[in-house]
N, C-alpha and C positions, 0 to 999 in steps of 0.2 A: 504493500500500500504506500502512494506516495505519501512524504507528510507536509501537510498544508498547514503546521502550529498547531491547531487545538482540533483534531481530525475527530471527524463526525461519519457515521454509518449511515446511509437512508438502508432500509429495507424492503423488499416487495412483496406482497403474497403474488401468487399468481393466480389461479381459479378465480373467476365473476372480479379479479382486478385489475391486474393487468391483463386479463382475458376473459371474454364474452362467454361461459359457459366453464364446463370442468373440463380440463383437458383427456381425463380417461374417458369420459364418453364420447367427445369430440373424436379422440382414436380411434373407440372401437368402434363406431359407427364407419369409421374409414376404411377398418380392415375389414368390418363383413362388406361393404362395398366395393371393395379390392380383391373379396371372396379368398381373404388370407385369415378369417376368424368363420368360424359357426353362427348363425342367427342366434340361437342359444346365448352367444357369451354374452350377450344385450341384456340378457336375465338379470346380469350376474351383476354387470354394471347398475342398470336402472335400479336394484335392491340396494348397491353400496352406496348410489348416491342418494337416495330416502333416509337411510342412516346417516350419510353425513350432514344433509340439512339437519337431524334432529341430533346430532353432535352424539350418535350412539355410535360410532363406527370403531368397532373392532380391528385397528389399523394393522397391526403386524400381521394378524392373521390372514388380510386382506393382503397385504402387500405380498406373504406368501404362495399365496394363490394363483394372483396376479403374474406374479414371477415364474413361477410354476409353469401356467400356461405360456408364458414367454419361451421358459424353455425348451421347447418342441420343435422348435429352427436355432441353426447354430448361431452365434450370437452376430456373426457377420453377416447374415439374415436377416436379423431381428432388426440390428442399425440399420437395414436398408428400409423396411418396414416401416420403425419409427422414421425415418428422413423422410419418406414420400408422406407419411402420416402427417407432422406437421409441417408441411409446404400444401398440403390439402385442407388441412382440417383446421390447424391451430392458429397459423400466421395467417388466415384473411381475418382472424377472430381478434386479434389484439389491438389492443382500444388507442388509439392515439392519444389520450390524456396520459398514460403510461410513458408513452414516448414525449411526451413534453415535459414531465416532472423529473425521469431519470436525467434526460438532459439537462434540465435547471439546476437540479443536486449537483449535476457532473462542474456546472460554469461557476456552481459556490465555492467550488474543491473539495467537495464533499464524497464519498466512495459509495457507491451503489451497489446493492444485493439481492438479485432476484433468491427470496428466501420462499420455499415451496414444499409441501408433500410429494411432489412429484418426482418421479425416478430422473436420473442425475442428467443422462443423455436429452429428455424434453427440456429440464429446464436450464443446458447449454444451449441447446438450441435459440430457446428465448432471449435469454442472457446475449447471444451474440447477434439476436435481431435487432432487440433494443439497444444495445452498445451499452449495457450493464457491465459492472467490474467484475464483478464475482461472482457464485451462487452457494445458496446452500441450499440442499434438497439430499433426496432417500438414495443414498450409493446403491448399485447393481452389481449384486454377488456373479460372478461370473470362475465357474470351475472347469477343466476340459476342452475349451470351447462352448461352449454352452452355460445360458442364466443360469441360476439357482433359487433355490428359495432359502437360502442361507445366512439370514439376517444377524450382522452384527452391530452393535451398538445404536443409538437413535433412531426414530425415524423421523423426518420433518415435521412432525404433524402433535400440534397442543403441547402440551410440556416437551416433548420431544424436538421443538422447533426451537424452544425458549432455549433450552441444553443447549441446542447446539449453536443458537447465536449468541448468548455468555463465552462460551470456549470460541465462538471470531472473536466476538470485541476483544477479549481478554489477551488472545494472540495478537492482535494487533494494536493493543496500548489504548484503545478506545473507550468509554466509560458511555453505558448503554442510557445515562440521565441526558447525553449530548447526542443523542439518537433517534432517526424516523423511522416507522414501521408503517404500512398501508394494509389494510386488510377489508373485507367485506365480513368476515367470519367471525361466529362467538369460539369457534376452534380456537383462537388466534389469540385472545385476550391475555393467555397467559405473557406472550412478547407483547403485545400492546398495553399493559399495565408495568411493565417491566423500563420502556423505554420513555425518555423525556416528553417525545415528540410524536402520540397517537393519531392516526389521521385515518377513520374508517371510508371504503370506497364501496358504493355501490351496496348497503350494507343490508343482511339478514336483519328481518325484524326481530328476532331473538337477540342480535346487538344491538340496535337501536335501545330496545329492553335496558339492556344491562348498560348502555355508558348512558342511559339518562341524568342528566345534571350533571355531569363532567365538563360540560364544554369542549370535550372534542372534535375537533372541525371532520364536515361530512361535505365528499367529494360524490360528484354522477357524473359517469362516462358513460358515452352512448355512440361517441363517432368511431370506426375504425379506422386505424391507420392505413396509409397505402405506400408503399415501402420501394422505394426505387430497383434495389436488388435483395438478394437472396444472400446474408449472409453465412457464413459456415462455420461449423466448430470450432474451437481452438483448444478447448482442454476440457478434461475430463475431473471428476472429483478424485477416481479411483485408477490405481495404476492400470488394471488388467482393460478396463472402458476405455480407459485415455489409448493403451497399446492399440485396441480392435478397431477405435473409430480412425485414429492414423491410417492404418491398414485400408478402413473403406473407403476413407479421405483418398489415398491413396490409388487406390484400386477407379477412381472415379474420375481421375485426370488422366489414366493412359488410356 
């Protein structure tokens, strides 16, 4: 992180904030129309996301699932997958207010973090649409060549998100009182109570609910961006993601 003297984090959720919708349904709706998923997996989806509106969501077990099912294409597959996935589905969905705050954070000297539930490869992707610094999102076990469902430490998601932006700011010398977060989510509350600077977008009535009388400033995004080009990965969270997407980086230029 560069230091700009008294260095500040913006953070981002992603789902319904920087992006019009969840991105795992946005996906799978892409792969069963790319007839690379079963109509079935839509079940499985539309049930995980009714739990996450009512903030009952069983996330590890979900993300093992999820991963699970990943695992059935080797994982140079799977990157291919998710790449046509969001250049179809994700990136006509992301909100241009997103792209206007990350860059205003960027001209304060401020470090930007698209911070998400999301497995690691979506939310580089985004990360490198929007011209975001960092991310934090749910690492992708990858064993053999092939996903796993082999979860260690964190996941993105409610306390688990909180974790693991304590342990950024903390690596990088940052005090989370000098910090923005953006979220739509009561998931999220734990890092949005946490940091100086809460700003809900686009937000569940369940939030509304709970910051009544905080005076937390409330943002509505409604226009999508339209994005010159197509930017591309550049790094990975996890060493084994970062080796496979090189390789399809790779494999995609000759």
């Amino acid at each position: 992180m560069a230091n700009y003297g008294k260095n500040v984090i913006a953070f981002f959720d992603l789902d319904h904030t920087l992006l019009d919708g969840s991105n795992g349904s946005l996906y799978a709706r892409a792969l069963v129309k790319q007839g690379d998923m079963k109509p079935g997996g839509l079940f499985w989806v539309a049930w995980y996301s009714i739990l996450y509106k009512l903030n009952r969501l069983p996330r590890r077990e979900v993300y093992r699932k999820i991963l699970d099912m990943m695992g059935q294409y080797p994982v140079l597959k799977m990157i291919e997958l998710m790449d046509r996935g969001f250049e179809d589905a994700i990136m006509p969905r992301l909100y241009q207010g997103g792209v206007d705050l990350i860059r205003q954070h960027k001209e304060k000297g401020h470090w930007t973090v698209v911070a998400t539930a999301a497995g690691e490869y979506i939310a580089e992707r985004v990360r490198a649409q929007l011209e975001a610094d960092d991310v934090i999102a749910t690492p992708i076990p990858v064993k053999d060549e092939y996903i796993t469902g082999d979860l260690e430490g964190p996941t993105a998601f409610m306390e688990g998100k909180l974790e693991m932006a304590v342990e950024y700011a903390e690596a990088h010398d940052v005090d989370l009182a000098d910090c923005y977060f953006y979220s739509d989510s009561a998931s999220d509350l734990p890092l949005l109570e946490a940091v100086g600077h809460p700003v809900v977008v686009n937000p569940q009535l369940k939030l509304m609910v709970a910051i009544r009388g905080r005076g937390w400033p409330v943002l509505r995004f409604k226009e999508y961006a339209k994005f010159d080009s197509i930017k591309r990965p550049e790094r990975l969270m996890t060493a084994e993601m970062d080796r496979y997407t090189r390789m399809y980086e790779a494999s995609r230029a000759e």
